[in-house]
DOVO-92017 format. One record per residue (C-alpha): residue number from 1; x, y, z; residue in three letters. Coordinates in nm, 3 decimals, always signed. Example, Ala and Ser with C-alpha at 12.3 -4.5 7.8 and 13.67 -1.06 7.14 Angstrom:
2
- migu / u / v / w / bator
- 1 / +1.230 / -0.450 / +0.780 / ala
- 2 / +1.367 / -0.106 / +0.714 / ser
***
This chain:
334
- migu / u / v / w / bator
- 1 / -10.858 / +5.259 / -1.686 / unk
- 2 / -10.588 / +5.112 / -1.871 / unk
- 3 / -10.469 / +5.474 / -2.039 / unk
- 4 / -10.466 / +5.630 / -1.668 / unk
- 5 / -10.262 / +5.343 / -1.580 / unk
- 6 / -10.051 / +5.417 / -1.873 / unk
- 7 / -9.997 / +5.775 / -1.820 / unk
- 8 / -9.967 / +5.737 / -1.466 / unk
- 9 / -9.610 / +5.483 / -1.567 / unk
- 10 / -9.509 / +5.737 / -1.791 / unk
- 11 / -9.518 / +5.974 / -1.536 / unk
- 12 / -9.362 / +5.747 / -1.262 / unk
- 13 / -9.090 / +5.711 / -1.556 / unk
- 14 / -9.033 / +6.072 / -1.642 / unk
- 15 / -8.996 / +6.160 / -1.279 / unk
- 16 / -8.746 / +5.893 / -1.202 / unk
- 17 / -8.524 / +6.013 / -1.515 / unk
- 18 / -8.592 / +6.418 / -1.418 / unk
- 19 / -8.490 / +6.291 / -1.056 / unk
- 20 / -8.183 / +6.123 / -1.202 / unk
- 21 / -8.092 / +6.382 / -1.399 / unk
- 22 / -8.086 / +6.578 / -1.075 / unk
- 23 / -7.894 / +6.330 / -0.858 / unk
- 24 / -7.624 / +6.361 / -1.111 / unk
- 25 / -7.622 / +6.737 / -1.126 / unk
- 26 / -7.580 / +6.801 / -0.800 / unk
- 27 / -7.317 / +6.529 / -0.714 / unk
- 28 / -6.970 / +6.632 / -0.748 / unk
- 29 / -6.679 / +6.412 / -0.736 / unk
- 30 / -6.393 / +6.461 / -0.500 / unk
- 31 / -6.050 / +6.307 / -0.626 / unk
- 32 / -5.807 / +6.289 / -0.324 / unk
- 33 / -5.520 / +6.025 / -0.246 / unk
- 34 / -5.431 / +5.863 / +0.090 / unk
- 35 / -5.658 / +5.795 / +0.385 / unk
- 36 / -5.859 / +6.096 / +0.534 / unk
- 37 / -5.585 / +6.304 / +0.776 / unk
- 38 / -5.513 / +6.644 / +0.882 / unk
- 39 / -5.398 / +6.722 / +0.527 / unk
- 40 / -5.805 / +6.666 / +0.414 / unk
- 41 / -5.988 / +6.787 / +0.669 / unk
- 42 / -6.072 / +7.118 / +0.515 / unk
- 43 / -6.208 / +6.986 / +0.231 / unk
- 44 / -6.454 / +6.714 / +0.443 / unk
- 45 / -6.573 / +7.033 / +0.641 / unk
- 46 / -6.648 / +7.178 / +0.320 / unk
- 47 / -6.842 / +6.868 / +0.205 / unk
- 48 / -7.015 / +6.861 / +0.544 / unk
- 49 / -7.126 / +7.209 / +0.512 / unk
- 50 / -7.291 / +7.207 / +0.149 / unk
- 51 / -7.460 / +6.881 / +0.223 / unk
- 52 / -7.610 / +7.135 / +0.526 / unk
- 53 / -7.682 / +7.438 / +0.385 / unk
- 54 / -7.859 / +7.267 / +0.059 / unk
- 55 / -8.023 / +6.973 / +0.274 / unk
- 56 / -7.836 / +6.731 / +0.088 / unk
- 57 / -7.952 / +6.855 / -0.262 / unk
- 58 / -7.549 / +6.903 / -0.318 / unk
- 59 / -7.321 / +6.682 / -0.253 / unk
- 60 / -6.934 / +6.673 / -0.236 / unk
- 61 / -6.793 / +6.267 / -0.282 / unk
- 62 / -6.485 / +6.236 / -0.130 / unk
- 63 / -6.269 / +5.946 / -0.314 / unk
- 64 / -5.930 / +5.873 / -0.162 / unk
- 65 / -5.703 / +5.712 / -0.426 / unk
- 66 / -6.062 / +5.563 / -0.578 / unk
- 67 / -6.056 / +5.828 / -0.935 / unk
- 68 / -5.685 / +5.909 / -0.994 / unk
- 69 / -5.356 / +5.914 / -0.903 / unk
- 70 / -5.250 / +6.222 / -0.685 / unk
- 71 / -4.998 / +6.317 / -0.965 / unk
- 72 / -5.258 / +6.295 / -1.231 / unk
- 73 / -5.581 / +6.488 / -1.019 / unk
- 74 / -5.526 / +6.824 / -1.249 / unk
- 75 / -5.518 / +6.648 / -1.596 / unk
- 76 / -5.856 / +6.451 / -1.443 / unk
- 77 / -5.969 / +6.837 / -1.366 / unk
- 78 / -5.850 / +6.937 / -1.735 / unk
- 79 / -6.084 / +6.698 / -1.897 / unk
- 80 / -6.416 / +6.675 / -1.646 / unk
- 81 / -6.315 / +6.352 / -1.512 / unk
- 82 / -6.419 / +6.452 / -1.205 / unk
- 83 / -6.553 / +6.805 / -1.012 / unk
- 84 / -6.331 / +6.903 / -0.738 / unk
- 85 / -5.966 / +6.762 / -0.711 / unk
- 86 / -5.635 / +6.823 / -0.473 / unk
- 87 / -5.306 / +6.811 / -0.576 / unk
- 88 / -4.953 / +6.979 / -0.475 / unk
- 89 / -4.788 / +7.245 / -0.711 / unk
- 90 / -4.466 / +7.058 / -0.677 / unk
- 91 / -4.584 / +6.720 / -0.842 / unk
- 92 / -4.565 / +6.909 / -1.202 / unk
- 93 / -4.426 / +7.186 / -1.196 / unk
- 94 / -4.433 / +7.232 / -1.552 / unk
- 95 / -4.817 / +7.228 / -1.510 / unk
- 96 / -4.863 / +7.502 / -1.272 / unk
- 97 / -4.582 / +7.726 / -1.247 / unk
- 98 / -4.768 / +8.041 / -1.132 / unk
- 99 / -4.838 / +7.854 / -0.819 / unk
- 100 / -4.488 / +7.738 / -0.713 / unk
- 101 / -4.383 / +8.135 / -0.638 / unk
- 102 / -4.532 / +8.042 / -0.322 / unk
- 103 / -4.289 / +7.745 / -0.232 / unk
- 104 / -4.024 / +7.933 / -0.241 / unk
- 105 / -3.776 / +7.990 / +0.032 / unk
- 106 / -3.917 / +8.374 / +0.208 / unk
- 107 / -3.738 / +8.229 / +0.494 / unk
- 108 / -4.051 / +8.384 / +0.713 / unk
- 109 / -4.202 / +8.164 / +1.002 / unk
- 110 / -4.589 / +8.264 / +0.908 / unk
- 111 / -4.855 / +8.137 / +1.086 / unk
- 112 / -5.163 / +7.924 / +0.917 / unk
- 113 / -5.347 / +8.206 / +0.916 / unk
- 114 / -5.138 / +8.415 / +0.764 / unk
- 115 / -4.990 / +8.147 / +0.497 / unk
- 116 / -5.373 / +8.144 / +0.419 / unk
- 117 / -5.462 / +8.488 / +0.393 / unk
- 118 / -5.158 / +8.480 / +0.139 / unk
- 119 / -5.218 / +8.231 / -0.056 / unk
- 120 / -5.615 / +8.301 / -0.179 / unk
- 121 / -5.469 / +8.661 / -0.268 / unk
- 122 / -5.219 / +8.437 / -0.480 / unk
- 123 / -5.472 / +8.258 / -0.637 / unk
- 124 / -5.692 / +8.541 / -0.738 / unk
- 125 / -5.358 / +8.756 / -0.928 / unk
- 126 / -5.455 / +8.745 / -1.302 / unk
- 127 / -5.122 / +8.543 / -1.393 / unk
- 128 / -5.245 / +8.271 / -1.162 / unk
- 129 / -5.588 / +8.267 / -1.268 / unk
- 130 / -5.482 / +8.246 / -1.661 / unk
- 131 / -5.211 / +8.030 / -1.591 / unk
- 132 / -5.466 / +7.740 / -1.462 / unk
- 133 / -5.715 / +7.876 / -1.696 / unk
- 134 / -5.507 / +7.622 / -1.943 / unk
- 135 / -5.634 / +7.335 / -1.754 / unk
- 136 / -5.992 / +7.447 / -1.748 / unk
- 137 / -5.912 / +7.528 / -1.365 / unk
- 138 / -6.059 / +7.737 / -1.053 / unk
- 139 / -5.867 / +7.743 / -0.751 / unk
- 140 / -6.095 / +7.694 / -0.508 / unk
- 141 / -5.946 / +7.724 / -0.164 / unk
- 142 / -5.547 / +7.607 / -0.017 / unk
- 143 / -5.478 / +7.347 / +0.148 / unk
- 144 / -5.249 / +7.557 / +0.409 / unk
- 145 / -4.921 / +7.429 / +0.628 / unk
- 146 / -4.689 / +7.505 / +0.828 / unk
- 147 / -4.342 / +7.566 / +0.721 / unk
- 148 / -4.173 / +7.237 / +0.674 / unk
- 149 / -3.900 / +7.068 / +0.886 / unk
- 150 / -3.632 / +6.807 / +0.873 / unk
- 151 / -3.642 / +6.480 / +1.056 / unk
- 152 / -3.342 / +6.265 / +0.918 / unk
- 153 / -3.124 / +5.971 / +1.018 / unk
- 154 / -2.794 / +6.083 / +1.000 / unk
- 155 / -2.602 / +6.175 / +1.286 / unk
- 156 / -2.719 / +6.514 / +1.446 / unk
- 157 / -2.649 / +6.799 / +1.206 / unk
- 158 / -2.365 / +7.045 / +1.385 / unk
- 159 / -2.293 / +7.267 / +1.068 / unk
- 160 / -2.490 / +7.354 / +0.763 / unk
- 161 / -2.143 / +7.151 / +0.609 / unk
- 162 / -2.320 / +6.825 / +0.690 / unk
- 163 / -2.573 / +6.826 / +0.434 / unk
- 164 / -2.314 / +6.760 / +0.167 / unk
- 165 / -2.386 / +6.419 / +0.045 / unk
- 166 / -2.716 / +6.405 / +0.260 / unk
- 167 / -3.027 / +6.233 / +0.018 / unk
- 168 / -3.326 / +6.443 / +0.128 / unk
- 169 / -3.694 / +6.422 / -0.040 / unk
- 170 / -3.879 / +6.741 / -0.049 / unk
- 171 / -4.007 / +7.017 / -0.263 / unk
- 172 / -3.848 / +7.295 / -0.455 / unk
- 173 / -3.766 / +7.581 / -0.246 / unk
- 174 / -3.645 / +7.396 / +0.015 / unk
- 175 / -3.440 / +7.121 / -0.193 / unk
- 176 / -3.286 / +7.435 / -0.385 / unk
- 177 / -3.154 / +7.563 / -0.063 / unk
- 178 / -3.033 / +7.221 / +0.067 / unk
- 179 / -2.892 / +7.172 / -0.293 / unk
- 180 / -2.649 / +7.454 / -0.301 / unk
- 181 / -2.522 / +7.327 / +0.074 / unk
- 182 / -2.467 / +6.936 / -0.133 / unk
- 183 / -2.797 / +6.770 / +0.020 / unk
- 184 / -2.911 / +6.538 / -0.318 / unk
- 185 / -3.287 / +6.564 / -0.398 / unk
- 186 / -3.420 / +6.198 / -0.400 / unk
- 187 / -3.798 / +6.154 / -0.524 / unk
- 188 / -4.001 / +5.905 / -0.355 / unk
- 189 / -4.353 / +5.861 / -0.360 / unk
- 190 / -4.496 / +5.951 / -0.015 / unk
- 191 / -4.619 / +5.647 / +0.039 / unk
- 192 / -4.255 / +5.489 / +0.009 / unk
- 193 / -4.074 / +5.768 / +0.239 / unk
- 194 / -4.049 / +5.550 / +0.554 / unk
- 195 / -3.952 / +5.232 / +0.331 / unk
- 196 / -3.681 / +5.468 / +0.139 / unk
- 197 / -3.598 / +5.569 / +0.537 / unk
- 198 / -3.550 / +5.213 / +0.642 / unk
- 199 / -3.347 / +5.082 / +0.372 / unk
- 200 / -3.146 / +5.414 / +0.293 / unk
- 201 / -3.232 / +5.516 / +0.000 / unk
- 202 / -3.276 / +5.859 / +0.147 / unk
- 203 / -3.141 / +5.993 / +0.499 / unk
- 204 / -3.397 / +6.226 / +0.521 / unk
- 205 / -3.763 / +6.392 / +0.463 / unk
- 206 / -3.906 / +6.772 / +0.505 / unk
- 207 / -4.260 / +6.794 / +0.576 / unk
- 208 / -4.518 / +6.940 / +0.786 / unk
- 209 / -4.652 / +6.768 / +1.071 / unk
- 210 / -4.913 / +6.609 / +1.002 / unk
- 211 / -4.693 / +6.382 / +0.702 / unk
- 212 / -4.380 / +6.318 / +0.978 / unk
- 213 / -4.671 / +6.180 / +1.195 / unk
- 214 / -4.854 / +6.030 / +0.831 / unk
- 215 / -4.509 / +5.838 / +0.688 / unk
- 216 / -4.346 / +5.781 / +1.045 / unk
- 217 / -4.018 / +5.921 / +1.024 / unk
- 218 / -4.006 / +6.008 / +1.343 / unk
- 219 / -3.951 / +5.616 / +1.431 / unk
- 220 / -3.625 / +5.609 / +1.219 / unk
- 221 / -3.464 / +5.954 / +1.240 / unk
- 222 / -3.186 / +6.115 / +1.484 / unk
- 223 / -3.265 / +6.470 / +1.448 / unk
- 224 / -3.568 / +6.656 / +1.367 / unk
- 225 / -3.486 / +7.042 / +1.328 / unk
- 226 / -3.701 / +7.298 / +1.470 / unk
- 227 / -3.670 / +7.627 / +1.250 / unk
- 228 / -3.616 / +7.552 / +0.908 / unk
- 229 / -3.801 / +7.860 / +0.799 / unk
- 230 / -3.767 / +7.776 / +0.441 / unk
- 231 / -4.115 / +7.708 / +0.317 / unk
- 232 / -4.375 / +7.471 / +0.268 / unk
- 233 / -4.602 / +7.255 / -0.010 / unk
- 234 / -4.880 / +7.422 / -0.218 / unk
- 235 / -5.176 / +7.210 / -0.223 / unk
- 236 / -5.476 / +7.371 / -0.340 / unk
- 237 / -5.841 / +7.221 / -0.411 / unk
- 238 / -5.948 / +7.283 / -0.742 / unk
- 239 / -6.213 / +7.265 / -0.947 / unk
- 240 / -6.333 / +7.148 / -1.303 / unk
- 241 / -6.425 / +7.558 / -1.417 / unk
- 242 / -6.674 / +7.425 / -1.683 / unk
- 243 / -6.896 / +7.243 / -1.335 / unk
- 244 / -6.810 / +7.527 / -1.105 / unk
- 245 / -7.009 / +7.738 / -1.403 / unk
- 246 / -7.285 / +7.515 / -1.442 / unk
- 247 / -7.418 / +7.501 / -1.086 / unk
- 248 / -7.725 / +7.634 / -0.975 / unk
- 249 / -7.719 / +7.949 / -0.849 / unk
- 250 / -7.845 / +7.857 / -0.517 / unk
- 251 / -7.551 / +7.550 / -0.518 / unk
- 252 / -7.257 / +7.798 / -0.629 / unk
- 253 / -7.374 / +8.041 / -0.277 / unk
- 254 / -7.309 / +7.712 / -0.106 / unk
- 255 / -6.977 / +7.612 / -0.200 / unk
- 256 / -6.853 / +7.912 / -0.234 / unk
- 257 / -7.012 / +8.035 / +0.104 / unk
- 258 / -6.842 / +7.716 / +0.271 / unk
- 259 / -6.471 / +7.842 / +0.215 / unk
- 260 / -6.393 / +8.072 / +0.492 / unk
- 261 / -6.555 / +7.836 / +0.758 / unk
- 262 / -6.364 / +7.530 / +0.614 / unk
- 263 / -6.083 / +7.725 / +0.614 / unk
- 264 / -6.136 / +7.821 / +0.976 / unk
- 265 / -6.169 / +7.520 / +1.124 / unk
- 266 / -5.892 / +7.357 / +0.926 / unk
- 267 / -5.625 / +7.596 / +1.089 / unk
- 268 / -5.762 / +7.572 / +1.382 / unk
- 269 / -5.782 / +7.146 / +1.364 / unk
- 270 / -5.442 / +7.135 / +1.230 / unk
- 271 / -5.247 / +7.350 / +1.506 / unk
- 272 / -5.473 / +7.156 / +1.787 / unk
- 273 / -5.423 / +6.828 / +1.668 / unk
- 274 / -5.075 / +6.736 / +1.420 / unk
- 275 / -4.903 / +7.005 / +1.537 / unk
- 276 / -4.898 / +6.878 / +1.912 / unk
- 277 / -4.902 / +6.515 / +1.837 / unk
- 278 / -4.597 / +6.574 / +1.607 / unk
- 279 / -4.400 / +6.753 / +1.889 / unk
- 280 / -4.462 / +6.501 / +2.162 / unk
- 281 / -4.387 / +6.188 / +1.904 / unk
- 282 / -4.005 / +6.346 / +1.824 / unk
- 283 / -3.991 / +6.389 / +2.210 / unk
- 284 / -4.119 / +6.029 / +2.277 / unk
- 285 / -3.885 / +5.898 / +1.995 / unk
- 286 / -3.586 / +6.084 / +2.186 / unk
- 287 / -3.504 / +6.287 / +1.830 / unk
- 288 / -3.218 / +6.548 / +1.926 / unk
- 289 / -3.408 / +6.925 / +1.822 / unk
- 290 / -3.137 / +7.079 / +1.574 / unk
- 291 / -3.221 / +7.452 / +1.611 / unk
- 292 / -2.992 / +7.662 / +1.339 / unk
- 293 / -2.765 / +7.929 / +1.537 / unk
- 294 / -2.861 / +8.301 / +1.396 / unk
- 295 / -2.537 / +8.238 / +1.203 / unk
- 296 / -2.646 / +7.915 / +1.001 / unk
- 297 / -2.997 / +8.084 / +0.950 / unk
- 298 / -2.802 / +8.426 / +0.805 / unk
- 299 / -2.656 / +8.184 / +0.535 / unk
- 300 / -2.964 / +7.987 / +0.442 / unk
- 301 / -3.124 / +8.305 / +0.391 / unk
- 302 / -2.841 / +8.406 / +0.134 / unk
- 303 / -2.878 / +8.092 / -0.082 / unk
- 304 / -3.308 / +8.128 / -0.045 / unk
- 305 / -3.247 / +8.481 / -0.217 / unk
- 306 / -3.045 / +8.272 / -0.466 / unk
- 307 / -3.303 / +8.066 / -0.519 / unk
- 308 / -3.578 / +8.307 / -0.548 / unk
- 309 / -3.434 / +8.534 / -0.790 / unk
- 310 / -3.323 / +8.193 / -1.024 / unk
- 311 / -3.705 / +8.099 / -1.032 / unk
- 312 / -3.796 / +8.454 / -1.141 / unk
- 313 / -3.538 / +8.385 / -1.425 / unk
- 314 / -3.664 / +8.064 / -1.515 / unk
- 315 / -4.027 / +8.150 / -1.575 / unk
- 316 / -3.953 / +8.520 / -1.753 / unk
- 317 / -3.977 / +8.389 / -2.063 / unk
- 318 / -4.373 / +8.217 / -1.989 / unk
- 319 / -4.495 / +8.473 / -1.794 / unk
- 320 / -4.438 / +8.822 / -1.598 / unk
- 321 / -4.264 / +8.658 / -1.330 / unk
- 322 / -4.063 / +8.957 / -1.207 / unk
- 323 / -4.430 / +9.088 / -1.122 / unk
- 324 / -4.583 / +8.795 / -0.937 / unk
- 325 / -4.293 / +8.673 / -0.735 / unk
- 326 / -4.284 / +9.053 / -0.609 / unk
- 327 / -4.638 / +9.059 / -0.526 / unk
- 328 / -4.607 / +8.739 / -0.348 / unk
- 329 / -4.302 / +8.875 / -0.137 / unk
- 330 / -4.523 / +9.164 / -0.020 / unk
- 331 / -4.787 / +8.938 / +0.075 / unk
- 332 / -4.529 / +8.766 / +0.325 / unk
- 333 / -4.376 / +9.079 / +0.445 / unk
- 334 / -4.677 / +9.266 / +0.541 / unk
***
């Protein structure tokens, strides 16, 4: 009696430890930043549809802010701190530089679709894929927006003239643009853009919808323009390449079977939803719509071209930048 009871413990103990062993496998950690928004919503359809299609035998753990910093979420991928991250190309570019080709200014108004379609043809060029290769990196699936607009608190913008002297915070492409017109880039955490509004330490932000509706600028600006056309943030998902290898064969299908569908209902979420709310908050806030005369868009384009060739000279030297950046253009002129 006493060595069934025995082997029936060890049993009871080996299965807890094979079933722990398991749990752990199959439980992937989600680094993202913020509160759940627009801006996440593909990847919680994405958890939501592995945890279905493996009956919860995989799971996806979102943590907002709870595992890193949003500035730090690749060097967390680099070393296995956690599974599955997001981050923005723009927060290093030094780290990513492949990526950023797709900030620049095309001065193209693309749809979600479309700015989808092109970046996951992006991500799977060979200079991408060994450029994150460095940080032991797979990327998984965008994060796709719409091209970014102004909202600032400066008197109505009548000529391109008035951005001299204007302190704006956005990314690359669209601050190299603003930069040649004498518009100051000013970096402020997200979290800080309304405070920075309020107390001036910058007159303006460029975003996409759902972060004018996120930080509020809307409540403090004048103007909010309408066709800015000069690009918008990268912000992939990404994975740890070493875990994406390591899954069972049945959990890989899963994940990677989820994309398209996140993906889907993302765009379609995101033009429902921010997109609308962000129009009728300007209009409720009684922001004046600054639409740039054919004129004032014919020189923005001159200065994006500017801007596009300088970032294929930048990056010569690290990798065949000529090549990508012309690939990319394709991709947004098809």
């Amino acid at each position: 009696m006493k060595t069934i009871t025995t082997l029936a413990a060890s049993l009871l103990i080996g299965a807890s430890l094979v079933s722990a062993e398991v749990q752990a496998a199959t439980e992937w950690n989600v680094s993202l930043w913020g509160k759940r928004r627009a801006f996440t919503e593909g990847v919680e359809k994405l958890a939501e549809l592995v945890d279905k299609k493996t009956n919860g035998d995989f799971k996806l753990k979102l943590s907002y802010g709870g595992l890193s910093k949003s500035k730090e979420n690749l060097d967390g991928i680099s070393i296995g701190a956690f599974e599955m991250a997001q981050f923005c190309s723009f927060y290093h570019k030094d780290k990513n530089p492949t990526i950023t080709v797709t900030e620049l200014p095309f001065s193209k108004d693309v749809s979600l679709k479309k700015v989808t379609e092109i970046y996951r043809k992006v991500y799977e060029h060979p200079i991408v894929k060994k450029d994150l290769a460095r940080w032991n990196a797979t990327l998984l699936m965008p994060t796709p927006l719409p091209q970014y607009n102004i909202v600032s608190k400066t008197e109505p913008l009548k000529t391109l003239d008035d951005f001299k002297g204007m302190r704006v915070r956005g990314p690359g492409g669209i601050m190299g643009v603003l930069g040649k017109l004498g518009a100051i880039k000013t970096g402020v955490p997200f979290s800080e853009v309304r405070q920075a509004m309020d107390s001036g330490v910058i007159d303006a932000a460029t975003f996409a919808p759902h972060a004018h509706l996120a930080t509020k600028t809307y409540k403090v600006g004048k103007w909010a323009s309408t066709n800015l056309n000069l690009g918008s943030a990268n912000c992939p998902v990404v994975v740890n390449t070493d875990a994406l290898n390591a899954l069972k064969p049945e959990h890989r299908k899963a994940l990677l079977g989820s994309i398209d569908e996140a993906l889907d209902y993302y765009v379609d979420y995101y033009e429902r939803v921010p997109t609308k709310k962000y129009e009728q908050a300007i209009t409720d806030a009684g922001l004046v719509r600054v639409t740039f005369t054919p004129e004032q868009t014919a020189r923005l384009n001159e200065l994006a071209a500017d801007v596009r060739q300088e970032w294929v000279k930048k990056y010569a030297g690290k990798f065949d930048s000529k090549a990508l950046f012309e690939y990319t253009r394709k991709l947004f002129n098809e």
